[in-house]
N, C-alpha and C positions, 0 to 999 in steps of 0.2 A: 325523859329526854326528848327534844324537839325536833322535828325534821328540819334541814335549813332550806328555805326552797330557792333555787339557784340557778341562774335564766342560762337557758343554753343554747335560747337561739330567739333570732329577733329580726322582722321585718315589715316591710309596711310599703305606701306612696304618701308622701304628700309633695306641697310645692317646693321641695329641695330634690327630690327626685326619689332612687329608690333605697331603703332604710338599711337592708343587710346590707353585709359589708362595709358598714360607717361611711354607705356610698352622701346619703343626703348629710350626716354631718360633716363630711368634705365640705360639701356643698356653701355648710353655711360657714365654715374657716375657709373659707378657698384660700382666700390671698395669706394664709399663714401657713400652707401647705408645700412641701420639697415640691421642687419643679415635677416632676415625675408625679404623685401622686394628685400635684395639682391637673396636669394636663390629662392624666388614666381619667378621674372624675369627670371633667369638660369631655371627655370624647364619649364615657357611659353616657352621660347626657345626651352628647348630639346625637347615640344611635335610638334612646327613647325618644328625641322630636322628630325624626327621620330627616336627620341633615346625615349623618354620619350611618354606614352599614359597614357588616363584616361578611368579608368572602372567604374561605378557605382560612382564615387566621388571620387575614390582611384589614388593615380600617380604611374604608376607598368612600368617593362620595358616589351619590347618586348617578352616577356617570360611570360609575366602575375606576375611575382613576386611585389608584395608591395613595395613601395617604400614612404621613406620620403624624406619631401624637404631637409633636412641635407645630406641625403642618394644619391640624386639626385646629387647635387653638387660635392660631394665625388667622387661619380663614373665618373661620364659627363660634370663636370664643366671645365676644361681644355678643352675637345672638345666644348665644346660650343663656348666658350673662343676664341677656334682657328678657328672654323665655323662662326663667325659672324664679322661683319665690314668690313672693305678694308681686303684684302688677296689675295694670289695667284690665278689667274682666273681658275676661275675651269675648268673642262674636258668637261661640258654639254655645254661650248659656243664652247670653241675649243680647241686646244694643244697649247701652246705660244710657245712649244720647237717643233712644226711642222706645222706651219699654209701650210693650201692648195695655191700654187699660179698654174699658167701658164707661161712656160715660150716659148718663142716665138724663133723656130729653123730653118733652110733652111738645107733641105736634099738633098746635092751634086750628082748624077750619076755618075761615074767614066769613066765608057764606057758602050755602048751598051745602053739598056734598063735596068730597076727593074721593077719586077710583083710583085701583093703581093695581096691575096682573100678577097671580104666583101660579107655582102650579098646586093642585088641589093638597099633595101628599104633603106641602108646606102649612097647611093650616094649622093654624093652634086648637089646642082641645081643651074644655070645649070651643066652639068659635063666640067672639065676643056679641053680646048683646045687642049693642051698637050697629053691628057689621052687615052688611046686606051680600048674601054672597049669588052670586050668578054663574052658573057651569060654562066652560066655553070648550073650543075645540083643543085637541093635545091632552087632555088633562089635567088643562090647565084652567083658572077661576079670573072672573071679576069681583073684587071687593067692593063696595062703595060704604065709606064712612060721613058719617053726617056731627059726628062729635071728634073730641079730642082724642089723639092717641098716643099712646106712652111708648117708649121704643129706646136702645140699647145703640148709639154708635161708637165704634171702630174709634178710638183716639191713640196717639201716642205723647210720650210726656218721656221728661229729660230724670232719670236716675238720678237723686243729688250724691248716692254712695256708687263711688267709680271704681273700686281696688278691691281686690281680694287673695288670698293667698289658693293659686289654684295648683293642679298636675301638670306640670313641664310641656310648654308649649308645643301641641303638636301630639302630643301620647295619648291613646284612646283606651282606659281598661278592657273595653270590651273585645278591642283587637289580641288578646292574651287566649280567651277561650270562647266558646259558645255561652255567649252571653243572652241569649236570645229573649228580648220583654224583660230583661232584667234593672228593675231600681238603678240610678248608677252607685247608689251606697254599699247595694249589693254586690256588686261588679268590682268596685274599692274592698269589699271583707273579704271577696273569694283571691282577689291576686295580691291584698295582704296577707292574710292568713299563711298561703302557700308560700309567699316568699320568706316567711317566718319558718316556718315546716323545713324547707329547701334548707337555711342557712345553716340548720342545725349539722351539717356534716353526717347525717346518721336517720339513715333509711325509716319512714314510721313504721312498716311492716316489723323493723326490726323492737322499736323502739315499744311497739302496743303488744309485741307477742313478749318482753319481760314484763308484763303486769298485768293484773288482770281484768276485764273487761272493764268492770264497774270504778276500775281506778285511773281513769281516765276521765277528764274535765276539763270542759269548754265553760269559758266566763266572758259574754260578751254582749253587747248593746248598743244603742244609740240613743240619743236624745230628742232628735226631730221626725224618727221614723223616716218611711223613704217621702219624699214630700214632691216628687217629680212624675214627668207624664205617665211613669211606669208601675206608679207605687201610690199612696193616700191623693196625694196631688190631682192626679189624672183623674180617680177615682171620686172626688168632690166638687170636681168643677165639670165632668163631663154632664148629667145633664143642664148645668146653666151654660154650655157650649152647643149643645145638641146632640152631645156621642151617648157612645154607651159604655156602661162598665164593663170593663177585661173581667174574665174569671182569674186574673193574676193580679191584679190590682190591689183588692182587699186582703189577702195572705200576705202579700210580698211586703206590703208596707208596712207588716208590724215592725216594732222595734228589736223586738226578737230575732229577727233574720240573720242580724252580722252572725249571731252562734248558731244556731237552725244550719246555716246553710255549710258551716267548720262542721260541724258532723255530720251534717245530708251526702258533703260534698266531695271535704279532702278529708279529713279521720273515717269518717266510716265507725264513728264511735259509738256507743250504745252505754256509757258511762255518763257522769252527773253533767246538768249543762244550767247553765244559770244565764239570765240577762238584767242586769242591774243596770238600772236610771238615776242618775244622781246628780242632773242638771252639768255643767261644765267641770264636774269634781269624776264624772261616769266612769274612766278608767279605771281611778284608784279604788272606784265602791268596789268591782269586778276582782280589779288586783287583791285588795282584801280578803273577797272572797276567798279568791284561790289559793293566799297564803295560811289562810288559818284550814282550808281544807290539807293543803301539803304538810303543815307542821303536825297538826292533829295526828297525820296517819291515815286519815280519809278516803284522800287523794295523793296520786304518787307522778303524775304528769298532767301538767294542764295548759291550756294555749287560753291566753286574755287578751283580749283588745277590744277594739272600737273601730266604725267606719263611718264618716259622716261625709255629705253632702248636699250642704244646705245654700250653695250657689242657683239660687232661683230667684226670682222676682217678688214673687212672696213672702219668702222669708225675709229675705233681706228688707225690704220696704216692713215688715212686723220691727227687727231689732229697731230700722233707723226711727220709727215713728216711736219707739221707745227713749232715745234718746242716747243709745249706746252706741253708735258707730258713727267711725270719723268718713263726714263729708268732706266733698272735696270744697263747697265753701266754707265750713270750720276751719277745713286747712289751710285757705289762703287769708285767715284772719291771719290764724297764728304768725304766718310763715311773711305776713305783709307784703305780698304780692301774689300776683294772677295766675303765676307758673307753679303748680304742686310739682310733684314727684311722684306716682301712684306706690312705687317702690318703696316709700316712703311714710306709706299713710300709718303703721302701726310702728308710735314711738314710745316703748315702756319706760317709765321714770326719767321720760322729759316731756317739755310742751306738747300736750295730748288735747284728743278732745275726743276720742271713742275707739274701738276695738276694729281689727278687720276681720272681716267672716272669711273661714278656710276651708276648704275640704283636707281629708285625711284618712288614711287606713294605719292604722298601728297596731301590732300581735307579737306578743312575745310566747315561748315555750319556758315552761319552769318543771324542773322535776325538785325531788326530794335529794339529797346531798349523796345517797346510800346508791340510789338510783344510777347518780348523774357518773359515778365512780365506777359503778358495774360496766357502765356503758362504755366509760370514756368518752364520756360529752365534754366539748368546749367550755366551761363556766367564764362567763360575760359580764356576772357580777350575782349577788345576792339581795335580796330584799327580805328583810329580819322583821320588816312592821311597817302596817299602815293604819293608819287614826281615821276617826270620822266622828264630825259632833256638829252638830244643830247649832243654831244661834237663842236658841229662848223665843221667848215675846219678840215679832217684829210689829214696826207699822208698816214697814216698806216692803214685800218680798224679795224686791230684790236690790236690798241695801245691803251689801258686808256686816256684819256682827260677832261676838264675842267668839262663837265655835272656833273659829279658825285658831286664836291663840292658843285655845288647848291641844288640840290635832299637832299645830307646830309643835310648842315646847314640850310635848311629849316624844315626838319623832328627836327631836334631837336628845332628850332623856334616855329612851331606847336604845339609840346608837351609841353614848357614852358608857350605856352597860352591856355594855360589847367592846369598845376599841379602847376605851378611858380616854381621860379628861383633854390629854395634849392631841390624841387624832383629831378629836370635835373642833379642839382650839385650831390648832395649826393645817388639819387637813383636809377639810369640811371644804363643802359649798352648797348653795341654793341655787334651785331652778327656780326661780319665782313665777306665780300665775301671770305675775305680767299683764294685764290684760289692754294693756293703753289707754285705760280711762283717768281721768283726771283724781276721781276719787281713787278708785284700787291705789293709784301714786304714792297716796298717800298714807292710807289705811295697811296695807301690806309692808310697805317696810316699814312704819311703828311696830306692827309686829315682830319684824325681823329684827328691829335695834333691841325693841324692848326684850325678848329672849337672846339674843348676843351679849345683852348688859348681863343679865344673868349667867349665863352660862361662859361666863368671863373671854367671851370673843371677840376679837379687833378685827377690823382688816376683812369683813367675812366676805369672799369672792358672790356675786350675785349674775347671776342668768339670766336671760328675758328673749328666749328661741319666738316667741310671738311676731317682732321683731322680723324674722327672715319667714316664717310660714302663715304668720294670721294664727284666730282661734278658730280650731277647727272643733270646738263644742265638745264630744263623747273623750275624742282621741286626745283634747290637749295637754293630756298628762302623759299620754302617750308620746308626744311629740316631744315633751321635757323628757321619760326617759329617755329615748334612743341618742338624746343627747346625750345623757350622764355618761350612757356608754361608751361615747366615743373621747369624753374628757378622760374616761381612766383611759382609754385604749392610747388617744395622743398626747395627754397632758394639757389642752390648751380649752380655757374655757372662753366661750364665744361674748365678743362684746356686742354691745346693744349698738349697732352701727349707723343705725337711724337717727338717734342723736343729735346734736352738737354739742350738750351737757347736760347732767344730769337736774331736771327742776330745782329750782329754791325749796319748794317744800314738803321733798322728799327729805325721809329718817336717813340722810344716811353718813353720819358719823363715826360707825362700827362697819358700814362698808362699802367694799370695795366693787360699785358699779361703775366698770371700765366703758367708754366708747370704742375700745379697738378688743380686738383677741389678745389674749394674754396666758403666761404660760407662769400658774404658780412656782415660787419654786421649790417649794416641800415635797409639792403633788399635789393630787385630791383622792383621796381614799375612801370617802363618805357624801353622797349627794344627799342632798334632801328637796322634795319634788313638794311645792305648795302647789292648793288648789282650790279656790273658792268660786263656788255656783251660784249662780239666782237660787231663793226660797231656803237659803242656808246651807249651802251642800257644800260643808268646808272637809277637806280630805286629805294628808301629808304621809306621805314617804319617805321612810330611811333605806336607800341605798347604798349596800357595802362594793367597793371595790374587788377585780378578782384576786389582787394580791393578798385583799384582807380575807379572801374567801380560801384559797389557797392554804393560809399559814392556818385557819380554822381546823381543815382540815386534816391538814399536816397532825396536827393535836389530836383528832378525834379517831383517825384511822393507821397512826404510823406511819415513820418515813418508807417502811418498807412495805404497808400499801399506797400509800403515797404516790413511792417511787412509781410501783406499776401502774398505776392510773394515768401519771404523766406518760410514760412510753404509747402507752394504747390513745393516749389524748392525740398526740401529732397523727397519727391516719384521721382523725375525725377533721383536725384543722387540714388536712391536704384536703380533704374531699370537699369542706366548704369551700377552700379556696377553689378550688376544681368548678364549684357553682357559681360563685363571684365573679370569675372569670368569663364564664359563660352568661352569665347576666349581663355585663357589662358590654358585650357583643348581640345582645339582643336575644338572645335563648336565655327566659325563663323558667321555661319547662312549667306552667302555671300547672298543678293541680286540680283537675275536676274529673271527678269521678261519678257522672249522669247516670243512672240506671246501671252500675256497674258492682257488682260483690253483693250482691241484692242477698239477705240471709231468708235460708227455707223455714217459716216457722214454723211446718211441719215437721223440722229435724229436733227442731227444738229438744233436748232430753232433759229428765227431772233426776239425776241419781247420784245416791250417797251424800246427800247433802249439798248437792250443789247443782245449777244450770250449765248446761253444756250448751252451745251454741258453736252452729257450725261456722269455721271459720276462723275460731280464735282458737290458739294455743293454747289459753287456760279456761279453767271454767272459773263462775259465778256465784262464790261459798255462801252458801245458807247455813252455815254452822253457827251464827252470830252469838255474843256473850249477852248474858244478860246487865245494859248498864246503871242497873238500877239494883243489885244484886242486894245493898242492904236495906232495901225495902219494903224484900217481897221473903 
């Protein structure tokens, strides 16, 4: 029998704002949202740009004046508006109309010699051949050159990539905790992770002393590693700048760190921890992971995600010289005039011409179903299987190829041996990778018609969150889950609003890519989350709804455990609610625990078959079976 591993808590940043609470999927339905939960949204918003604060319970602006949620919108809802999602990259990564380069010069002598003063401790080492150097007073030198000299100036140059899907204007992670010298990828995993931790309703002390050490697991990574002044970045260019390396530099920037730092930081875990790279597919490798560790019996709780932060000058100039992201003269081909929309730059399955670069933190909690019941956890929904397959023989690494159709039509396979044939039909949908490249357009939904034609599906409702957030690389399947969630939680799946129609030569005959939000009306009880990476990293998800998770277990544990699980479920939803509330007023209570619960490994004990360690409720069984039994 299988464990079913079943999310019980989920949360993140990206540029819709913050993930628990289906706050960022608001975000990207706003204008399909009840007045009220539209305007609660725009006001959590304005208190993360610092338009909007909370006093004693009251929402007042910076002036201390009262403010209602009607009031709030009136005033700030158009900045919010224009502060949140893809947009012009702001001024805190860097200028796009002046980025800093080097440009590389030979300085001619005409006749004679040129002199010219530094001070001594400027010299290069060794000093040039060429170079006649003279001591003078201060400590400072005369040079005299009598040949050519090669030299490094100072230029800047116009970013042709203007747009990117960034954290809601205005909001600093690092303003959450003692971020000090921290990556900002780093800083994205620590107040994801914890706002993941947070949403669960249900304390981790309480949550790590039902299991046992070892059965706890962290699954997380990134793609680009930290690539900024604080991490690899810093670390590779300092000395062609003249610095020096940090002793944080080279640690910080592995890719390892989004998980390193969930157990360093807020678990306090000493159970399994993995970091999988899987190019833009990195979530679902992670999530994989953790599901065959849950169902196995392995693992009984585990936090997965991603944290990326690849809004630099570097990176971005690597994809665009690659040919994968949309400039803003691509876009004013398409759009036949001079006024873009930055808003606007990622259009999945319409007139495209490249992807936008995002940051992003996304973490979810899964436990085991046996687990989630004990506890009284919220179940958010389940995830029953995730696929992954290579493409064979390429020429291109980073062309699309065949893996992905088998990862798909197996996820949807999976799900039909679970719900049957009419849930897949009737109440199914895709998150597509979306990527807004001209080919994906294309290549991804043949896929999607050609398994719909199979699997006898009409109409099949399709996603493309890219659209509101950019590709945020590790997380953007994470960015498709916290979607799904929020389609089972409201019913409404998010149209592709950048748009004006879906391209000519897009598959899509069998479906239904809407430009507005729309609200099936079956439901959607079944997501399925595509994912295709550079170098073949094709990856798919079947996620089940919590109603289909629900009647699951209605089946497996009796109405009359059932019953009781539901009772004890509502204080878990009070208390997350109790967080939400409080996040949305700017307390997020981030978890970081520096130097804190530090374990004596002198206490360490070795007895009766098992590790004790001080601190945890249970010990660390070394009773193990043999599983090799008919071998040996």
């Amino acid at each position: 029998m299988s464990r079913l591993p079943v999310i019980v808590g989920f949360g993140g940043f990206n540029a819709a704002g913050r993930s628990s609470g289906h706050q960022g999927f608001r975000r990207m339905v706003l204008e399909s949202l009840p007045e009220y939960e539209r305007q609660e949204t725009l006001a959590g918003l304005g208190v993360m740009m610092g338009l909007v604060r909370c006093q004693e319970g009251q929402w007042c602006d910076d002036q201390g004046q009262a403010l209602t949620l009607a009031q709030i919108e009136a005033q700030f809802g158009d900045t919010i508006r224009a502060g949140s999602l893809i947009r012009r990259i702001d001024g805190r990564f860097f200028d796009v109309d002046s980025v800093h380069w080097q440009k590389s010069a030979k300085l001619n002598i005409e006749e004679g010699t040129q002199s010219f003063i530094l001070k001594a401790r400027d010299l290069p080492e060794p000093v040039p051949e060429n170079w006649t150097v003279t001591e003078l007073e201060e400590r400072q030198v005369r040079v005299d050159i009598s040949q050519s000299l090669e030299v490094k100036l100072d230029s800047y140059r116009d970013m042709p990539v203007k747009s990117a899907g960034q954290l809601p204007q205005g909001f600093n992670p690092e303003d959450l905790y003692n971020a000090r010298f921290h990556p900002r990828a780093l800083q994205l995993a620590v107040i994801g992770a914890s706002d993941a931790v947070r949403s669960m309703g249900i304390e981790w002390a309480q949550v790590a002393a039902s299991v046992l050490p070892d059965e706890v697991g962290v699954y997380a990574s990134n793609v680009m590693s930290q690539m900024d002044e604080n991490g690899f970045g810093g670390l590779l260019k300092s000395r062609l700048l003249g610095g020096r390396v940090t002793t944080k530099q080279c640690p910080l920037g592995l890719n390892s760190m989004p998980a390193d730092f969930v157990n360093a930081y807020i678990l306090g875990s000493v159970g399994h921890t993995g970091a999988i790279a899987g190019a833009c597919a990195s979530f679902l490798y992670n999530l994989r992971a953790a599901v065959e560790d849950i169902s196995s019996g392995r693992c009984r709780v585990a936090v997965v995600g991603n944290a990326e932060a690849p809004i630099t000058s570097e990176i971005i100039d690597g994809y665009a010289t690659m040919g994968a992201l949309a400039t803003e003269e691509k876009l004013k081909k398409i759009d036949g005039s001079d006024d873009t929309d930055p808003a606007r730059s990622s259009r999945p399955f319409g007139e495209n011409c490249g992807f936008t670069i995002a940051e992003s933190s996304q973490y979810i909690v899964l436990m085991d179903d046996e687990l989630a019941l004990e506890l009284g956890a919220d179940i958010h929904g389940a995830v029953n299987d995730v696929f992954i397959n290579a493409d064979g023989y390429k020429k291109s690494i980073s062309a699309p190829g065949p893996g992905n159709h088998i990862t798909f039509a197996k996820a949807v396979a999976s799900a039909r041996a679970i719900v049957g044939d009419e849930v897949v039909r009737q109440r199914s949908m895709v998150h597509a990778h979306g990527s807004s490249t001209p080919q994906n357009r294309v290549t991804e939904s043949q896929i999607f018609d050609q398994v719909a034609e199979y699997f006898g599906i009409t109409d099949w409702p399709v996603a493309a969150i890219k659209a509101f957030v950019g590709h945020s690389l590790s997380p953007a399947s994470g960015d498709q889950l916290i979607a799904s969630l929020g389609t089972f939680k409201y019913g409404i799946v998010p149209g592709v609003k950048t748009i004006d129609r879906v391209a000519d030569d897009v598959f899509a005959d069998r479906l239904n890519i809407q430009v507005a939000d729309f609200t099936p009306q079956e439901g959607i009880d079944v997501a399925f989350l595509n994912s295709k990476g550079f170098g073949g990293n094709n990856a798919t998800a079947s996620v089940l709804s919590p109603k289909v998770v629900d009647q699951m277990l209605e089946k497996r544990y009796g109405a009359d455990r059932f019953a009781r699980y539901q009772a004890l479920r509502e204080q878990t939803r009070t208390q997350a609610e109790q967080y939400d509330q409080a996040a949305l007023r700017g307390d997020f209570g981030t978890i970081y625990q520096f130097g804190e619960g530090l374990i004596d490994e002198s206490k360490i004990e070795f007895v009766d078959g098992e590790i004790r360690l001080p601190g945890f409720a249970k010990a660390v069984n070394l009773d193990l079976p043999n599983r090799f039994d008919d071998m040996v």
